[in-house]
C-alpha positions in Angstrom: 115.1 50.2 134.8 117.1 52.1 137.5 117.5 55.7 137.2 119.7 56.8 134.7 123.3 57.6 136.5 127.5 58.1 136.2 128.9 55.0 136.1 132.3 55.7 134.8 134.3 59.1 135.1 137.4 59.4 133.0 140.1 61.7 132.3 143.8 61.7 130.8 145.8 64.2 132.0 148.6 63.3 128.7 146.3 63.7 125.8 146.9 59.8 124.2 148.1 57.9 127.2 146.1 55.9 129.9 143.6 57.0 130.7 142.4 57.5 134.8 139.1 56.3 136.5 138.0 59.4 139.0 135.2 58.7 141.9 134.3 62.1 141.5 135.3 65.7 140.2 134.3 69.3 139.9 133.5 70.4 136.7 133.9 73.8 136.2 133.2 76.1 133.2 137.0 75.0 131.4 136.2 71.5 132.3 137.6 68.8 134.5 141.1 70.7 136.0 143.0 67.3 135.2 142.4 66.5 131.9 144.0 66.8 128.8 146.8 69.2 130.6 149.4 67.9 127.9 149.6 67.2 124.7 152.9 65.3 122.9 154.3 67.1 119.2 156.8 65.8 117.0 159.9 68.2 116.3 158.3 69.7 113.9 155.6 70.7 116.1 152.9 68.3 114.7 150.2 67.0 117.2 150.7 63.3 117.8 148.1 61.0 119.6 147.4 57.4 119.7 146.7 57.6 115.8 150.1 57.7 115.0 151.5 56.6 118.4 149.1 53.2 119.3 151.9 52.4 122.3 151.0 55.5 124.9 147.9 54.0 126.3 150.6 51.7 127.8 152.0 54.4 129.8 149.8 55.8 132.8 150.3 59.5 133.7 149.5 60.8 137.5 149.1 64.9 137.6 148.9 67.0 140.4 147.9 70.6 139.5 148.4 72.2 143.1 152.2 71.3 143.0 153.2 70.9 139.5 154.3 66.9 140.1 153.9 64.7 137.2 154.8 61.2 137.2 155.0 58.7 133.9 154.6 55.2 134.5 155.8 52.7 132.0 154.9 49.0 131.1 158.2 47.9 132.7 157.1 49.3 136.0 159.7 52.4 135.5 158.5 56.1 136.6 159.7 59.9 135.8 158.5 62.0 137.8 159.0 65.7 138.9 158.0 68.6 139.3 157.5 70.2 135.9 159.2 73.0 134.4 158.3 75.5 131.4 160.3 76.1 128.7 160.0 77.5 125.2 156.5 78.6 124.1 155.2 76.5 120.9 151.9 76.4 119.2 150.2 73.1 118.3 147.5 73.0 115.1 144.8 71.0 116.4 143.3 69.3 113.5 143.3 72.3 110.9 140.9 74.1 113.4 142.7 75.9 115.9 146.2 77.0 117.0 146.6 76.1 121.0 149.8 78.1 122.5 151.3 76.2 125.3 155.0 75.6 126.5 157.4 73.2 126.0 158.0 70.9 129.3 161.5 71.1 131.0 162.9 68.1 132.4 163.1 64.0 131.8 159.5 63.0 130.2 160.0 64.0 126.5 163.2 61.6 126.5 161.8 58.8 128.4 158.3 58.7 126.5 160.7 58.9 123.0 163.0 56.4 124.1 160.0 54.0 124.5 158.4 54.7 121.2 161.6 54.9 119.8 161.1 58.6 118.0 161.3 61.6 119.4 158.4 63.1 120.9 158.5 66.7 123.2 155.9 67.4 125.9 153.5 70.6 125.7 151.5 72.1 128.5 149.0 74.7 127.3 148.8 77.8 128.5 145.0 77.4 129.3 143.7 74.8 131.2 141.8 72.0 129.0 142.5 73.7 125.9 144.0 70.3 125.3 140.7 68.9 124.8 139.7 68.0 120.9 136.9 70.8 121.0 138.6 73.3 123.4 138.2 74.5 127.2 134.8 73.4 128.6 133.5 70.2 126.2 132.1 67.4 127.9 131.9 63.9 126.7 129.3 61.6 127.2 128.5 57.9 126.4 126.0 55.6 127.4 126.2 52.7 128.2 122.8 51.4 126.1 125.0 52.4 122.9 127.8 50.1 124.2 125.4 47.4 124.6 124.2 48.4 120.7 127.5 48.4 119.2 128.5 45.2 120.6 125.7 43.3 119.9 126.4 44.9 115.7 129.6 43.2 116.4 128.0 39.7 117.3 130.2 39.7 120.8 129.5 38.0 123.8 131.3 40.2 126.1 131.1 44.0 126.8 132.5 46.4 124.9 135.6 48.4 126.8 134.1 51.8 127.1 138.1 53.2 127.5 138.3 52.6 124.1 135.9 56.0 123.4 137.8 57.6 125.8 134.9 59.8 127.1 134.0 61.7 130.5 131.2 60.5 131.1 129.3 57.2 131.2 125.6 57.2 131.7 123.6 54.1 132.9 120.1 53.4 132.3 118.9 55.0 129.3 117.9 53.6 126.0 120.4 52.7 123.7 121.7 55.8 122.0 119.3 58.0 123.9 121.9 60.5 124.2 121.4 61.4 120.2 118.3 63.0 121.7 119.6 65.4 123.9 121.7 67.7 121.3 120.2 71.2 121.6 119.1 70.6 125.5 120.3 70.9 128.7 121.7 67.9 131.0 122.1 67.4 134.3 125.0 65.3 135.6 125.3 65.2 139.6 125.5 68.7 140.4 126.8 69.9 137.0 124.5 71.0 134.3 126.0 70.4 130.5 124.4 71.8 127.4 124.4 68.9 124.9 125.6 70.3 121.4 126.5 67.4 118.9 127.4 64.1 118.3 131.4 63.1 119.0 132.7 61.9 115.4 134.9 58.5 115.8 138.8 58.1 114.5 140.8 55.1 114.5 141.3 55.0 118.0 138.5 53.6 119.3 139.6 49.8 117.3 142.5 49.6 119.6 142.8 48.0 122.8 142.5 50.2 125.5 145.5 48.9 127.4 147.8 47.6 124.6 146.9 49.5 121.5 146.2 46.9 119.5 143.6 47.1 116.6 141.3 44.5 118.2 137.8 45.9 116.9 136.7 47.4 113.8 134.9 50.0 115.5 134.6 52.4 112.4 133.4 49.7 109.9 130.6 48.7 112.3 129.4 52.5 112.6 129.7 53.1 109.4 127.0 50.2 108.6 124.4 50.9 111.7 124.5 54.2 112.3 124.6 55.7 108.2 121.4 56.9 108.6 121.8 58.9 111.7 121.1 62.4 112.0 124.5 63.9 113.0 126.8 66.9 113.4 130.0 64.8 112.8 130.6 61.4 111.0 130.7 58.1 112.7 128.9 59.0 115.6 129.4 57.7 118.8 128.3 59.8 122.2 127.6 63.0 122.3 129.5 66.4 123.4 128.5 69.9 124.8 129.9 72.6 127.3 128.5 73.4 131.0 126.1 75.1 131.4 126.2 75.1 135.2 129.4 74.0 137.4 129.0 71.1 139.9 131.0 67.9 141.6 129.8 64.8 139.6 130.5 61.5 141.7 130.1 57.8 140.6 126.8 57.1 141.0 125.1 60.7 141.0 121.7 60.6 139.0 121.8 62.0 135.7 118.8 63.9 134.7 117.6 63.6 131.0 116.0 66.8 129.1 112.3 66.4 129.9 
């Protein structure tokens, strides 16, 4: 077996829509600078993601932090883009566990991403960098791809399992199948980066839909729930694990990933 290394790097810089393969980034304490930057509500301020709104993964977002330009491509090959402006500040209830305080976005994407969902939808940028992430500034996601290999074969499929649908960071390569399980409490390293492992990433609904279309097109939760009941976890229907970093770094495709010892 090869030495275990990244083989996919992902990020969203919309929390819900497309998400973007990097060939490398820095990860700094906060995180990856470009991802999860915004976040949609509805108008009465409720966080909305692909549960409720399957159709974003059709749209692909572009960011550039330097300038503030942020472009929205849609399935009909139509793009708004800008450079972003801050409005009103709001504050977004992330799953019954925090408040994140962040602005309202000035300018053409809240209409154009209603318009194609048909309900209105207003785009937030939080004040903090990455506090868009499910877990806060500085959490790192990471999959392998043994537990892909696992999950598909519980399935009875022939081909691989999309790992977009997980929507994680991180994709390891050569390590056992759900090897990762193993590393909560321990240290990580991932190129130059070191990440302190700290749980297991609890599945939603999400991860049965198409990565491109939003379809349900695998019952992802049912097949956890029967293979992995017995698992030692920290949050139900586990799948990957998360922790925070523990030591800044660039992390390329390809970089070896060192296991704890």
């Amino acid at each position: 077996m090869a030495p275990p290394s990244v083989t996919w790097i992902s990020v969203a810089p919309v929390k819900g829509l497309a998400l973007l393969q990097r060939d490398e980034v820095r990860l700094e304490r906060s995180g990856v600078t470009d991802d999860r930057r915004f976040h949609l509500i509805s108008p009465t301020g409720r966080l909305l993601n692909g549960k409720q709104l399957a159709p974003l993964v059709q749209v692909t977002p572009d960011w550039v932090e330097e300038s503030g330009f942020l472009s929205l491509r849609f399935p009909d090959g139509t793009v708004v883009a800008d450079i972003i402006e801050l409005g009103e500040p709001v504050a977004t209830d992330f799953y019954q566990l925090r408040d994140v305080r962040g602005r309202l976005v000035v300018g053409p994407w809240s209409d154009a991403l209603s318009d194609f969902l048909g309900q209105p939808v207003r785009l937030v940028q939080p004040e903090r960098q990455n506090d868009g992430t499910d877990r806060g500034p500085g959490i790192v996601t990471i999959l392998s791809t043994g537990s892909l290999d696992a999950l598909r074969d519980r399935a009875g499929l022939a081909e691989a399992i999309d790992p977009r649908r997980f929507r994680m960071l991180f994709g390891v390569d050569g390590v056992d199948r759900h090897e990762e399980d193993s590393w909560k409490g321990r240290t990580v390293q991932i190129g130059q980066a070191e990440v302190h492992v700290r749980g297991n990433v609890g599945r939603c609904i999400v991860t049965s839909r198409h990565p491109e279309t939003g379809a349900r097109t695998l019952a992802t939760l049912d097949l956890l729930a029967e293979y992995r009941e017995d698992v030692e976890t920290t949050e139900p229907l586990p799948f990957g694990v998360w922790g925070t970093v523990a030591t800044p770094g660039r992390v390329r495709l390809g970089d070896q990933v060192v296991p704890p010892a």
